[in-house]
C-alpha positions in Angstrom: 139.5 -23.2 63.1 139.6 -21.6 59.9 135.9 -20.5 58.6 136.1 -22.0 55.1 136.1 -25.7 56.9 133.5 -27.6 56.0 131.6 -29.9 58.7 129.4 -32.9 57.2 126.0 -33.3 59.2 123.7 -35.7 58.3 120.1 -34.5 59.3 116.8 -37.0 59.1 119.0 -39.3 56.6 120.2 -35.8 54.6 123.9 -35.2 54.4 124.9 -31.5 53.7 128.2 -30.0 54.3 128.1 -26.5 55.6 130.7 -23.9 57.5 132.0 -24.4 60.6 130.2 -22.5 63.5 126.6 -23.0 61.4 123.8 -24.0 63.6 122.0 -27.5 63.3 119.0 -25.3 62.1 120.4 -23.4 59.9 122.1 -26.1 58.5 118.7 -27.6 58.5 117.0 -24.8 56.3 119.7 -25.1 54.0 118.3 -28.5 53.4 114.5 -27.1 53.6 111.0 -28.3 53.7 110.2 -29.9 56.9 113.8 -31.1 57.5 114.0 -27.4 59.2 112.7 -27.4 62.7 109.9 -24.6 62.9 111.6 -21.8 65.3 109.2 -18.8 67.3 112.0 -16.9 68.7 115.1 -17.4 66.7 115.6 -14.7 64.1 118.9 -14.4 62.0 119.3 -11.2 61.6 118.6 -10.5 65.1 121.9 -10.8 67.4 121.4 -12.6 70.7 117.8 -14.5 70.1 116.8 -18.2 69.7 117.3 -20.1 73.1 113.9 -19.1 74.7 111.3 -21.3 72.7 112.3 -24.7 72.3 110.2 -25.2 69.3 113.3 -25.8 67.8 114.8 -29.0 69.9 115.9 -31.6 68.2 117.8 -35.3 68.8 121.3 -35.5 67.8 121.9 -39.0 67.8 125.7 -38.6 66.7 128.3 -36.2 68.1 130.7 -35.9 65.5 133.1 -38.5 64.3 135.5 -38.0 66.9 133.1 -38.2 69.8 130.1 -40.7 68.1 128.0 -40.8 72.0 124.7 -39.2 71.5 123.8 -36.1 73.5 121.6 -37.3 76.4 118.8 -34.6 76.1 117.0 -32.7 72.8 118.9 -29.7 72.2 118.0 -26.4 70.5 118.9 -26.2 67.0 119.3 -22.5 67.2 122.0 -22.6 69.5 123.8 -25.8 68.9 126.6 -25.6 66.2 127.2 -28.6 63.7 130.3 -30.7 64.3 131.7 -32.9 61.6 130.1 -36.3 61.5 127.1 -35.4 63.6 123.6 -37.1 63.4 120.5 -35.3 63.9 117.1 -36.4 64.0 114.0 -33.9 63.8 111.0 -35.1 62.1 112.2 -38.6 62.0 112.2 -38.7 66.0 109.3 -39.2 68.4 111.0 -37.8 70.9 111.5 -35.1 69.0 107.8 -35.1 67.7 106.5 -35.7 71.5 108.6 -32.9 73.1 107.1 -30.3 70.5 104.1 -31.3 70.9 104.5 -30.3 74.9 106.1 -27.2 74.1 102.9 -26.1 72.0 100.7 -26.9 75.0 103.0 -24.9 76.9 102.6 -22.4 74.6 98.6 -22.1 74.5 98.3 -22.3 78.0 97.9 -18.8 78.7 97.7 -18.0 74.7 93.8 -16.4 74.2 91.9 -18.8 71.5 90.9 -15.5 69.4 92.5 -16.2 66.1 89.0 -15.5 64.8 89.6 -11.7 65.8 92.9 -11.4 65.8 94.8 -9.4 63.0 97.9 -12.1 62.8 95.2 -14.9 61.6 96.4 -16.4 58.4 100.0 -15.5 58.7 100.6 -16.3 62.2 103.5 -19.0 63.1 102.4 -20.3 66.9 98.8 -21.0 64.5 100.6 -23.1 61.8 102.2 -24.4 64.8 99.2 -25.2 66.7 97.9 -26.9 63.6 100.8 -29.4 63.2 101.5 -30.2 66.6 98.5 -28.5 69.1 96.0 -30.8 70.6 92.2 -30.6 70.1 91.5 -29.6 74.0 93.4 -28.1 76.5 94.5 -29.5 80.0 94.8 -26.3 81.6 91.9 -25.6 84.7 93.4 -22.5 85.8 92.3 -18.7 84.6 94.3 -17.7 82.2 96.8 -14.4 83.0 95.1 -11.2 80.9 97.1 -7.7 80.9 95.8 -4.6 80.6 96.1 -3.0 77.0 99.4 -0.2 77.2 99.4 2.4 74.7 102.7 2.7 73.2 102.3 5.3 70.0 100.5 6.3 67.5 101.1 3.3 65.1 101.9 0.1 67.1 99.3 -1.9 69.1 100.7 -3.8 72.1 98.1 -6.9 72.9 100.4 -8.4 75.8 97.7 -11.5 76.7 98.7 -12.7 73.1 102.5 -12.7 73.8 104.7 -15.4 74.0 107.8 -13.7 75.5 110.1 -14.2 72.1 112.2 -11.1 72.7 112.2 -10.5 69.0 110.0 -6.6 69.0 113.3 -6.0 72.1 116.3 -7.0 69.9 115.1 -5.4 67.2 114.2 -2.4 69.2 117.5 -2.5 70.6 119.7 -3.1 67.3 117.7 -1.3 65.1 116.8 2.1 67.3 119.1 4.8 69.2 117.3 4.4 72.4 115.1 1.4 73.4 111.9 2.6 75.1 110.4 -1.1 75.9 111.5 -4.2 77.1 111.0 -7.1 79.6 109.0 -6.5 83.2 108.8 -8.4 85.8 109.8 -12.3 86.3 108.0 -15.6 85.6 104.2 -16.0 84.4 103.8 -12.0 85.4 106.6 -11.1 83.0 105.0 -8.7 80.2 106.8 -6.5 77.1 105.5 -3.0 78.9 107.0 0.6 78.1 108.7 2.6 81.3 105.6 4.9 82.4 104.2 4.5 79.0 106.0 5.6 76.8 105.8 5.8 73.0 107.5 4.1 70.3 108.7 6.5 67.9 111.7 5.8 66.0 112.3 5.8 62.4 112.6 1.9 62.7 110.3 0.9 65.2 107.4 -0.3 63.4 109.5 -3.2 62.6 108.6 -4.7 65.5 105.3 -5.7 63.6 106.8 -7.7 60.9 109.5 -9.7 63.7 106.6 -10.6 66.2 105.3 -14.2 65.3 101.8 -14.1 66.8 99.1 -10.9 67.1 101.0 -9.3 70.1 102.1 -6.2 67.8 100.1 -5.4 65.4 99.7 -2.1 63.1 96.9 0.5 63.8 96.7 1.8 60.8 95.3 -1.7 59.0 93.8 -3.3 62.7 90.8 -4.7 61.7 90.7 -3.3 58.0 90.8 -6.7 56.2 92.0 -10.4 56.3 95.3 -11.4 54.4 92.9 -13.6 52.5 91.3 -10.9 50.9 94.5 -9.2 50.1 96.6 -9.4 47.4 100.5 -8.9 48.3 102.5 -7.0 45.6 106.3 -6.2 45.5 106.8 -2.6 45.1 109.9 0.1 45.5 110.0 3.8 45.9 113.1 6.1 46.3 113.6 6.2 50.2 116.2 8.6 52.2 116.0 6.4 55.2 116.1 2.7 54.1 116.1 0.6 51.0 112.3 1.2 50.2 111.6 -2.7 49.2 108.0 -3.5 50.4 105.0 -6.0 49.7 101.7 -3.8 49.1 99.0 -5.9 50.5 95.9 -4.2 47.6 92.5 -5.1 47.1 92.0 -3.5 44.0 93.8 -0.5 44.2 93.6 0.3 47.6 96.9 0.0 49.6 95.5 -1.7 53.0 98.9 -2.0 54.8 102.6 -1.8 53.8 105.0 -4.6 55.2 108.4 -5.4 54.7 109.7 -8.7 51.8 109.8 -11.5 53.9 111.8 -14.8 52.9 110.1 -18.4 53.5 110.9 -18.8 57.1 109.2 -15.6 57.9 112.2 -13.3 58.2 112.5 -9.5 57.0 114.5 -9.2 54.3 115.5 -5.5 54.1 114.3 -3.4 57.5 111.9 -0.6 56.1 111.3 2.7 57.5 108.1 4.0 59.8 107.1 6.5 56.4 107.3 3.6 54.0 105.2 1.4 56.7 102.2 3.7 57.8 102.2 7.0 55.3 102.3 5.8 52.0 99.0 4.6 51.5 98.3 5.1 47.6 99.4 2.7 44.9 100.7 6.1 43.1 103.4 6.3 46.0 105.1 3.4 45.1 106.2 1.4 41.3 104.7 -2.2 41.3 107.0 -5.1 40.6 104.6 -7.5 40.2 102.5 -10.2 42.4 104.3 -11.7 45.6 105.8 -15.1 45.4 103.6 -16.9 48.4 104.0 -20.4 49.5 101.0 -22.4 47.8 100.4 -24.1 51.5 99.2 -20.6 53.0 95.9 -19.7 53.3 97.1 -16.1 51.4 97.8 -17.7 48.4 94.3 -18.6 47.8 92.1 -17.5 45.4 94.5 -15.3 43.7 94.0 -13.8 40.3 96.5 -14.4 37.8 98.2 -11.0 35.9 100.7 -9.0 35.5 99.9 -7.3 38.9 97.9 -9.9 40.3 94.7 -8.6 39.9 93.2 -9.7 36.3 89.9 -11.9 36.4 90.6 -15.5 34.8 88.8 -15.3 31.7 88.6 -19.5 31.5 85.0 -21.0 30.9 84.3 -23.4 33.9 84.1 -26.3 31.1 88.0 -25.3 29.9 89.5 -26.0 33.7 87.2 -28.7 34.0 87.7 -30.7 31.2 84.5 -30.0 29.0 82.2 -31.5 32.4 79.1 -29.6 32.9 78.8 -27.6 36.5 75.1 -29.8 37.1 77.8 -32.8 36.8 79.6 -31.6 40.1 76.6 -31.1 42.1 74.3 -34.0 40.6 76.1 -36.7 42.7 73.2 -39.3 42.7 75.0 -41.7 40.9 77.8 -41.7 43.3 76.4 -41.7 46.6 72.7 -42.2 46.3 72.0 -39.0 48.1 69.7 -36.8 46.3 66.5 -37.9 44.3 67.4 -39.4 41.0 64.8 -36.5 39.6 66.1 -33.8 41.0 69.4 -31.6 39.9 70.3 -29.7 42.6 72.1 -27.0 40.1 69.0 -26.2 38.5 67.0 -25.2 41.6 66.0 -21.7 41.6 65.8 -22.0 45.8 67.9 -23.3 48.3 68.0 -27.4 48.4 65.4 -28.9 51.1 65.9 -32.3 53.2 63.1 -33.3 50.7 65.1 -33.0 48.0 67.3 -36.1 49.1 67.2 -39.1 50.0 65.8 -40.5 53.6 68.7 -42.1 55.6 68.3 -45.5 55.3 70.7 -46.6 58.3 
């Protein structure tokens, strides 16, 4: 069949035409927003993964035209290719909805509840994840498996109890480099990512294994406990590289270079593959030419609090009665006449000492 054929799928009520030999979820992304199943292991530009997951199943509820039955189980999106005239459910199924839901359990079970410490917090998928679909307990009453920490170079910090077996750091590894120096271990729940005899990752390419691995299992050294994302402002930037295409996001706070990480699109992916000296040796804002602030989605938590200017880093100069309409800051915190909660003589914005339990109310229930 001829590439330039065009299937029509119809996914939660959307119909989108799209190439032959597409996938339902990227067929679904072409539609966006939550129509695209979330995916931890699939990666486009990586040859080989999706399939391991199945955060990505959906319902197709429709064949095609020529075959209308329904498939009889959720499928993965990654690996299932459109047909013309087929029906897929994601969101709008609670099968769907149910069956993610156990896969995130699945997925916490032996995952360590640390995002507090962990250098992935704030930009980590399984914890966006875990948001939308995790559950406020666990179920689990056995120990959960630990691994002893492996030292695999200079710049790249292996955390193997945070792993969830996506395969991503080992195509990468193994499309990117000459020679792959790590990889899968053992079977079932003792299977790790380990190095033969410890070795270290040292290719040109390598540290892209940070920016492919969804959760805090690879993280970089050189910025490991430094900083939160929060703090940080991302930048695009550019210098004149010999060994790749030099595109980066600076991640400042002021105009100190924290860490250097590759342009990612909005599911997450690398856009250009960036080089270990762009990654961990240029540290100074004079090493690179600044393009301006990062486009961030306004849902993440790095997008808050950001300054607005030509770099990103320019104090507002608005007057808090401009953005708020001409109302007074005591109006926001004298809330009496709303909920009756502190004493009608006292404004709470005027205190010169933090506010006392005798400076509301009693509890009249």
């Amino acid at each position: 069949m001829s590439d330039s054929t065009l299937f029509k799928v119809t996914i939660d009520n959307i119909t989108i035409e799209v190439p032959a030999g597409t996938t339902v979820l990227n067929a679904a992304r072409k539609i966006g927003g939550e129509v695209a199943p979330p995916a931890m292991c699939y990666y486009s530009k990586l040859e080989g993964s999706g399939g391991k997951c199945r955060t990505c199943l959906v319902e197709v509820s429709k064949g095609s035209e020529k075959d209308p039955r329904p498939m009889p189980k959720l499928v993965a999106s990654c690996r299932t290719t459109v047909m013309d005239g087929m029906e897929v459910k994601n969101i709008t199924s609670e099968k769907v909805i149910d069956a993610r839901n156990g896969v995130v359990e699945f997925l916490l079970i032996n995952h360590p509840l640390d995002c507090p410490v962990c250098d992935q917090a704030g930009e980590c998928h399984l914890q966006d994840l875990s948001y939308e679909h995790g559950k406020e307990g666990t179920r689990y009453e056995f120990q959960r498996r630990t691994f002893k920490k492996h030292d695999i170079g200079p710049y790249i910090q292996l955390h193997m109890t945070r792993c969830i077996l996506c395969y991503r750091c080992v195509y990468t590894a193994d499309q990117l480099t000459n020679k792959r120096e790590h990889g899968i271990l053992d079977r079932g729940d003792h299977a790790e990512i380990a190095t033969f005899i410890e070795k270290s990752l040292d290719n040109d390419f390598i540290g892209n294994v940070i920016d492919v691995c969804p959760v805090g299992a690879l993280t970089d050294k050189t910025f490991r406990f430094k900083n939160r994302v929060w703090f940080l402002k991302p930048m695009d930037a550019h210098r004149d590289c010999p060994t790749c295409s030099g595109k980066v996001t600076l991640w400042n706070r002021g105009d100190e270079v924290f860490r250097v990480t590759a342009r990612k699109d909005q599911w997450g992916e690398v856009e250009d593959w960036i080089c270990n000296t762009c990654r961990f040796e240029k540290k100074k804002t004079s090493d690179w030419v600044i393009e301006g602030p990062r486009m961030i989605d306004r849902h993440s938590v790095i997008s808050q609090g950001h300054y607005a200017g030509n770099v990103g880093t320019t104090i507002p100069t608005e007057t808090f009665e401009k953005v708020h309409n001409g109302r007074q800051p005591n109006l926001l915190m004298d809330i009496h006449d709303v909920s009756n909660v502190n004493k009608q003589h006292i404004r709470l914005s005027l205190l010169e000492r933090p506010a006392h339990s005798t400076d509301f109310t009693p509890n009249q229930d």
